[in-house]
C-alpha positions in Angstrom: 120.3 145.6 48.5 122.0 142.7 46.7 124.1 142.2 43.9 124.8 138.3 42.6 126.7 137.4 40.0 126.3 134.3 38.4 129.1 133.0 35.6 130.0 129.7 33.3 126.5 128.3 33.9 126.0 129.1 37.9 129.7 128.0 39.3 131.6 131.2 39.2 130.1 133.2 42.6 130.2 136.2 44.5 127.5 137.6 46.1 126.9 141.1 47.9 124.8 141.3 50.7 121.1 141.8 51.5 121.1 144.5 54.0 118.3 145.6 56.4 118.6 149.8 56.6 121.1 151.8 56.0 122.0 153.3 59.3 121.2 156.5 58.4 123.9 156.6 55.9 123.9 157.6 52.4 126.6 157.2 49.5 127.7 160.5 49.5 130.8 162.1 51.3 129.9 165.2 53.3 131.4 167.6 50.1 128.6 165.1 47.7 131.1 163.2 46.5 129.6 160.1 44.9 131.1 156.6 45.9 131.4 155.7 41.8 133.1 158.9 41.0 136.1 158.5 43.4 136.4 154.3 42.9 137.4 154.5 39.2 139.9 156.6 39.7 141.5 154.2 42.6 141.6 151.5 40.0 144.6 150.7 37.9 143.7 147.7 34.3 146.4 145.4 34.2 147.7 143.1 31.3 148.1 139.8 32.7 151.3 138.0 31.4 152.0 134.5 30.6 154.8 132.9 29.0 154.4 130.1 26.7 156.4 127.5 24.7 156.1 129.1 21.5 158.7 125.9 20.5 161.1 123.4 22.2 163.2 125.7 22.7 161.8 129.4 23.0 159.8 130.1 25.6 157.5 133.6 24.7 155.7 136.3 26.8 152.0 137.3 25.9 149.4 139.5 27.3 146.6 137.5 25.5 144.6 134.6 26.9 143.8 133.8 23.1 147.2 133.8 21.8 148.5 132.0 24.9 145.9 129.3 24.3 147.7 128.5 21.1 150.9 127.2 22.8 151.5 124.7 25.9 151.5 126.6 28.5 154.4 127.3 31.0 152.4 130.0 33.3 151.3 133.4 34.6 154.3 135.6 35.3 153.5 139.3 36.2 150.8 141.8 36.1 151.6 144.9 34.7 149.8 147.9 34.1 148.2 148.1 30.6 148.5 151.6 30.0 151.5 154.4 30.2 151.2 157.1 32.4 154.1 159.1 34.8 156.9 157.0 36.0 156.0 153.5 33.9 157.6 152.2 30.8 156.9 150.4 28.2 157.3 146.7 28.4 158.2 145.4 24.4 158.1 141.6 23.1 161.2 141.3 20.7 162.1 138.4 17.8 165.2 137.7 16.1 163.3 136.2 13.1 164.2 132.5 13.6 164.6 131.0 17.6 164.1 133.7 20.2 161.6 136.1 22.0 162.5 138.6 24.9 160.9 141.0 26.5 162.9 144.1 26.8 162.6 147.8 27.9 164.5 149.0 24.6 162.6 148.5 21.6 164.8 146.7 19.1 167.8 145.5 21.8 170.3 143.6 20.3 168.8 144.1 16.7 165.6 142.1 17.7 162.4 143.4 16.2 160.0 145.3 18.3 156.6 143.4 17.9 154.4 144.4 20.6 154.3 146.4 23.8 152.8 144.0 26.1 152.4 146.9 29.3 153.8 149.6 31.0 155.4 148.2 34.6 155.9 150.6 37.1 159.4 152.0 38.0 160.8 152.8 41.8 159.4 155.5 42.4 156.1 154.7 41.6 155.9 151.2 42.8 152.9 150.1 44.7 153.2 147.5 47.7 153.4 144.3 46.5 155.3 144.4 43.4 158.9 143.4 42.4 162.0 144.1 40.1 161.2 142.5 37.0 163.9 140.4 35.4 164.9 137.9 32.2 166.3 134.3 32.3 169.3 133.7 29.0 169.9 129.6 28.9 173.3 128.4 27.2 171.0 128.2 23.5 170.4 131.8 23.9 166.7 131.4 24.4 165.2 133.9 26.9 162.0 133.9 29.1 160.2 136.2 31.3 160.9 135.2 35.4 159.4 136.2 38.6 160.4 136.0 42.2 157.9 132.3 41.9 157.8 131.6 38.3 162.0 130.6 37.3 163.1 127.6 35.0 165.9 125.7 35.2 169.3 126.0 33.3 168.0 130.1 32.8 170.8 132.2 34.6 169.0 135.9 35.7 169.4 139.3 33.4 167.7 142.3 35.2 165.4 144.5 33.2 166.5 147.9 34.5 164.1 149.9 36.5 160.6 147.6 35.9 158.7 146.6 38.7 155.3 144.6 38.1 153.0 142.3 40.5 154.7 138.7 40.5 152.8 135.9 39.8 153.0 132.3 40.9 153.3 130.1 37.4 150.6 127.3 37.6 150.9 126.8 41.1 148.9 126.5 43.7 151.1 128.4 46.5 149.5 127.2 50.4 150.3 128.8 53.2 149.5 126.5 56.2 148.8 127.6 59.8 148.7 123.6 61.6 146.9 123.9 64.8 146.0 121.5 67.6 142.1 121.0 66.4 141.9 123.4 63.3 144.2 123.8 60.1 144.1 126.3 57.5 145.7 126.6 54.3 145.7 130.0 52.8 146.4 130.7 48.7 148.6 133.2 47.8 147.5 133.0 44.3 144.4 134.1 45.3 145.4 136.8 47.8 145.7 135.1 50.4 142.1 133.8 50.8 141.6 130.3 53.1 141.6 127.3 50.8 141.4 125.1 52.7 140.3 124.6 57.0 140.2 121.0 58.3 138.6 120.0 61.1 138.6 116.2 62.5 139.6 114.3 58.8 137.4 116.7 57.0 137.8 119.5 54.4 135.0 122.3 55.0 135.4 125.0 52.0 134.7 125.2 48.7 137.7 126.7 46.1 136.3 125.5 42.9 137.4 129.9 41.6 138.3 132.9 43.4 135.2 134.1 44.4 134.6 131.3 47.0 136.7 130.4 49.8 136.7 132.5 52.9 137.4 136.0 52.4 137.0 139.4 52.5 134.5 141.4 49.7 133.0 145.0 49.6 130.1 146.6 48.1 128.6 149.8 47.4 125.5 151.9 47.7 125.9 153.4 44.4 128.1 151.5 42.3 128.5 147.8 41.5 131.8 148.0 42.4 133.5 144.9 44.5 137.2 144.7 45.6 137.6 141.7 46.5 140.9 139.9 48.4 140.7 136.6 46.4 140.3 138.0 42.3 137.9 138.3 39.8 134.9 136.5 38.3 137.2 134.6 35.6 136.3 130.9 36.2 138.1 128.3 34.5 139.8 124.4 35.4 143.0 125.6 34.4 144.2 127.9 37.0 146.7 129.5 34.2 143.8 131.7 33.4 142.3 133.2 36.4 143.0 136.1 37.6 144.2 135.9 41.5 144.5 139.2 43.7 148.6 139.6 44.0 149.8 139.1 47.7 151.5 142.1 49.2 152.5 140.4 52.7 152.2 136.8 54.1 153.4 135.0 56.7 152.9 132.8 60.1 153.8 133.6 64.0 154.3 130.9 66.6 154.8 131.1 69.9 153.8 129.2 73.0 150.9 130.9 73.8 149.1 131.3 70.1 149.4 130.3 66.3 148.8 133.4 64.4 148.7 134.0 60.4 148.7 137.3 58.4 147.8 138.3 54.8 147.6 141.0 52.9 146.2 140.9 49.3 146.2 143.9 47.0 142.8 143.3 46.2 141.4 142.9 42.4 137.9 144.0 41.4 135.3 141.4 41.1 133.2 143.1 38.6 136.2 144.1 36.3 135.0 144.4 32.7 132.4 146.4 34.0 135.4 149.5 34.4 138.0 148.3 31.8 135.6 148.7 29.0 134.8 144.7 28.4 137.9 143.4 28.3 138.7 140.0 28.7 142.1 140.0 29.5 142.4 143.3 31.5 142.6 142.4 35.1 141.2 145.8 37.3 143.1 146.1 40.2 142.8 148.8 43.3 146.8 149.1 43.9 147.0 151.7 46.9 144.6 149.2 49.2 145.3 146.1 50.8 142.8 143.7 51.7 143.3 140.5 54.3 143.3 139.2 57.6 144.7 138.6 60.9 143.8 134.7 61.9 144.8 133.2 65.3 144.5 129.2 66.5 145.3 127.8 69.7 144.7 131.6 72.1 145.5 130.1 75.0 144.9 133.3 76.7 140.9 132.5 75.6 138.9 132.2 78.5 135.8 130.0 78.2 135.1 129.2 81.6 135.7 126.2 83.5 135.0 122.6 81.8 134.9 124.3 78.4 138.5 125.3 77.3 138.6 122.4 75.1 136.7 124.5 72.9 138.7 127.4 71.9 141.4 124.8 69.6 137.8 124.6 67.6 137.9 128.7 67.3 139.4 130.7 64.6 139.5 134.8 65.5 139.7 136.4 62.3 140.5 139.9 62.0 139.5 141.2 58.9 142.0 144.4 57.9 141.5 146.9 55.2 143.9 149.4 54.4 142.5 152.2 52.2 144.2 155.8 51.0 141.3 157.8 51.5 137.9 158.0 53.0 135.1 155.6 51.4 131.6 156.0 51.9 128.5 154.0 52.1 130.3 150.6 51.9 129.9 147.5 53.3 132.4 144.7 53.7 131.8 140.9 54.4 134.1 140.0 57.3 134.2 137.3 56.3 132.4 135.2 53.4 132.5 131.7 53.4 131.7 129.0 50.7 131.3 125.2 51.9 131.5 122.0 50.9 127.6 121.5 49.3 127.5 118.5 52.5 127.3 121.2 55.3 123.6 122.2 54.0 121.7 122.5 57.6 121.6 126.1 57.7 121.0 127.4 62.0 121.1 130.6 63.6 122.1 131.2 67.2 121.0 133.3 69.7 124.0 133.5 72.1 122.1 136.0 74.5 120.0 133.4 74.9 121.0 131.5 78.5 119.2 127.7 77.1 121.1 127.1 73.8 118.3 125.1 72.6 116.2 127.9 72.7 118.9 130.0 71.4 119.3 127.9 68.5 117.1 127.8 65.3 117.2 125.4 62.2 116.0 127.5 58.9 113.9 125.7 56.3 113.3 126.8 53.1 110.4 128.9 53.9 112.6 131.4 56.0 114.5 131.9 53.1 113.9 134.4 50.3 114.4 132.6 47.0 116.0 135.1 44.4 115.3 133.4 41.7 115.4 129.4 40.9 118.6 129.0 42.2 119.5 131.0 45.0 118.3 131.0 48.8 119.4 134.1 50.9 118.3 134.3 54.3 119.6 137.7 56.8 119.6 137.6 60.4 120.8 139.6 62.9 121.3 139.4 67.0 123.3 141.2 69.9 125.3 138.4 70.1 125.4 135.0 67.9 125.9 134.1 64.3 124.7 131.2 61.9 125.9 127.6 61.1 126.1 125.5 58.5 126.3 121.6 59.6 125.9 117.8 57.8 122.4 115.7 58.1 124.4 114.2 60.7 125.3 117.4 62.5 128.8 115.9 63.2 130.2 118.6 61.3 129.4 122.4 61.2 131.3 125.7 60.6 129.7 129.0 61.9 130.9 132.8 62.4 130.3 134.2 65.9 130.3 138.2 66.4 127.8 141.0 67.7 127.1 144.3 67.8 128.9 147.1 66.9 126.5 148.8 69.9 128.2 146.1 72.2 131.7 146.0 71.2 131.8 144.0 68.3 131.8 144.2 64.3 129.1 142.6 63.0 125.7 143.9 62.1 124.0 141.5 60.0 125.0 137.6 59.0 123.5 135.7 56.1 122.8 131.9 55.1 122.8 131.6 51.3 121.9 128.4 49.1 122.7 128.0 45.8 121.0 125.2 43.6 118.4 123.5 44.6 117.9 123.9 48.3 117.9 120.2 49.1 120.7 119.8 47.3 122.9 123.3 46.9 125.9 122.8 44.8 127.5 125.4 47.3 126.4 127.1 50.7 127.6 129.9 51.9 127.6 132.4 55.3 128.7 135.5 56.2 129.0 138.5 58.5 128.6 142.2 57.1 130.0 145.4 59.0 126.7 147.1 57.7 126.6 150.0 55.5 129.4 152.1 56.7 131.9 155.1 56.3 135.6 153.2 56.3 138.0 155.9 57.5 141.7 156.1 55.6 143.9 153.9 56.8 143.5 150.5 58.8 140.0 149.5 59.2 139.5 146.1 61.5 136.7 143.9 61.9 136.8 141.0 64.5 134.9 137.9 63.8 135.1 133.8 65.4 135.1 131.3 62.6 134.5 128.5 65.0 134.8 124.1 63.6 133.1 121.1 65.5 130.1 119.1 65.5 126.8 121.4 65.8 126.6 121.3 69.2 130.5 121.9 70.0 130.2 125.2 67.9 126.9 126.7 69.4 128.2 125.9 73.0 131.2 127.5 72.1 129.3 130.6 71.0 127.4 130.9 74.0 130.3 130.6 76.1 132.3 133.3 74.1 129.2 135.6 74.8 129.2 134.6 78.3 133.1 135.4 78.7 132.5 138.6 76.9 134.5 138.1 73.9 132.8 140.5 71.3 
């Protein structure tokens, strides 16, 4: 089973999973609940606000991408839900007929008039994780603007809005988190809940970002819906980052100590496929608000044991932890862990055998005809092994990037991996790999998945999967 979505003329990607068998599981929960009938109802639309500079000197909220394209743009400031229900109120835009706009949770405050309700944030007792107290900025020419925890302008002192709490965003910025090891750097967006932007190895840049379904991250799929949380955001692709819609970030941060360099997100993850539930809408963000969605990453473990003569290696080793925090019981799913897009230079797709004791033998370049091509564009090739992974590398092989796991049946958390193409396969405009936990039942609670996302020259990273198999890391 696959599902590929395709936007804005072949750039805007995120692509399911081909899956051999189903394990014996089907998409029902034991009572017959079906998958689709309990994921709508975990789903929350959102307005997506921006403010704008309606003039010099009066900023203005809107929840329309059309109206906002009318006016310079200053930046996305909050997601809020788009429709009332218990414990939200209503959000209203106000104008005193000549200079000003506010936002306010009194229709007509300070003899404004009321001209739209633009959402309906959440108040204290209903706030999800992730979200913030909402609050105004007043300059000393009485002009007020919408402001966020990231999103503040100068010269604005801070009014609160009472009890409103929404999902802050982060302006037109481009918020890195970096995790600096002593081989490997990564560079995680919290824009984009909290997916990896960036990961250098020796001078060089591996992953693709060109919109939020690239990068490498976490996505899930279903038996029998076309649903697909996924931590970065939706299938909105534009150049101007104003107008995507990023997954909100519900915890972030980095841990150092003398023995590892360890980073941890959490995104409150957005569906991929979102006007397929909010009824077409272009502005109406769908968002899953009572699951998180991220990973554990850690560089530099110097309690990693690769045996004698190859320690080197594990600064060149990622373990990524993917985490999923759900309310209740999901059935026949399936979650990458993880996806990654790359650079369209690391286009020498491998797999590796680690069982394999001569890694010669255990490796295997993939031409074109061991993939399956979908359809003109799009190469998708599944493998799977005990123990191993795949690789993309450059002609030269001086660069590769490949995921290492195994088994569920031996310890690990991978069932599958996949090599995908897209464009012409000589010359993809983007490559992609993955690991896939196989079609499974995710219990409520913390689910986690443990993967190696492992940098080097081709032969650095398949030595350094054989050696992980070898040491028993799983």
């Amino acid at each position: 089973m696959r599902r590929s979505w395709k936007m804005a003329l072949g750039v805007s990607l995120c692509t399911g999973v081909l899956l051999a068998g189903s394990q014996g599981l089907t998409s029902t929960s034991a009572d017959g609940t079906l998958i689709s009938n309990n994921i709508r109802s975990q789903q929350t639309d959102l307005n997506l606000l921006w403010e704008v500079q309606a003039s010099s000197t009066n900023k203005m909220t809107t929840s329309s991408s059309a109206e906002a394209a009318l006016f310079p743009m200053v930046g996305q400031v909050a997601y809020v839900p788009k429709s009332s229900a218990t414990g939200r109120s209503p959000l209203y835009r106000l104008y005193n007929g000549s200079s000003d706009h506010m936002v306010s949770l009194t229709a007509g405050e300070g003899g404004y008039t009321t001209e739209a309700t633009i959402g309906y944030p959440w108040n204290a007792a209903t706030k999800p994780a992730g979200t913030t107290a909402m609050f105004r900025g007043l300059n000393s020419s009485g002009d007020h603007a919408l402001m966020s925890d990231h999103q503040q302008y100068s010269g604005y002192s801070v009014e609160g809005l009472g009890n409103a709490y929404s999902y802050p965003r982060f302006g037109s910025q481009v918020p890195l988190l970096t995790l600096t090891g002593s081989a490997m750097t990564v560079k995680s967006n919290l824009a984009a809940g909290g997916v990896i932007w960036e990961l250098w190895w020796n001078g060089k840049q591996m992953i693709d970002n060109y919109d939020y379904g690239r990068e490498i991250q976490a996505s899930m799929s279903f038996q029998d819906s076309n649903a697909l949380p996924t931590e970065g955001g939706d299938f909105v692709s534009n150049s101007n980052k104003n107008y995507m819609h990023g997954s909100p970030i519900a915890s972030s941060g980095n841990t150092i100590t003398t023995t590892s360099k360890k980073q941890s997100t959490r995104a409150v993850p957005l569906e991929w496929n979102y006007t397929s539930f909010n009824g077409g809408l272009a502005d109406v963000p769908v968002i899953y608000k009572d699951w998180k969605l991220g990973k554990d990453i850690t560089l530099d473990d110097q309690g990693m044991d690769l045996g004698t003569g190859f320690n080197n290696l594990r600064a060149q080793i990622m373990r990524y932890d993917t985490v999923l925090d759900i309310p209740q019981t999901l059935y026949g799913s399936n979650i990458e862990i993880p996806t990654a897009y790359l650079s369209n230079d690391l286009r020498r797709g491998f797999t590796f055998d680690a069982t394999q004791s001569d890694i010669n033998a255990g490796l295997s370049e993939k031409t074109v005809s061991d993939y399956t091509q979908l359809d003109s564009q799009t190469y998708h090739l599944q493998y799977s092994v005990d123990a191993g992974g795949v690789i993309y590398a450059t002609d030269n092989l001086q660069y590769a990037l490949g995921i290492y796991g195994s088994q569920p049946s031996i310890g690990g958390s991978a069932t599958y991996f996949t090599l995908w193409k897209f464009g012409s396969f000589s010359s993809p405009f983007v490559t992609k790999w993955s690991a896939g936990n196989g079609w499974s039942t995710f219990n409520a609670g913390e689910n986690r998945f443990t993967t190696y996302v492992i940098a080097g020259t081709l032969d650095d990273v398949r030595t350094a999967m054989r050696r992980m198999y070898m040491m028993g890391y799983r």
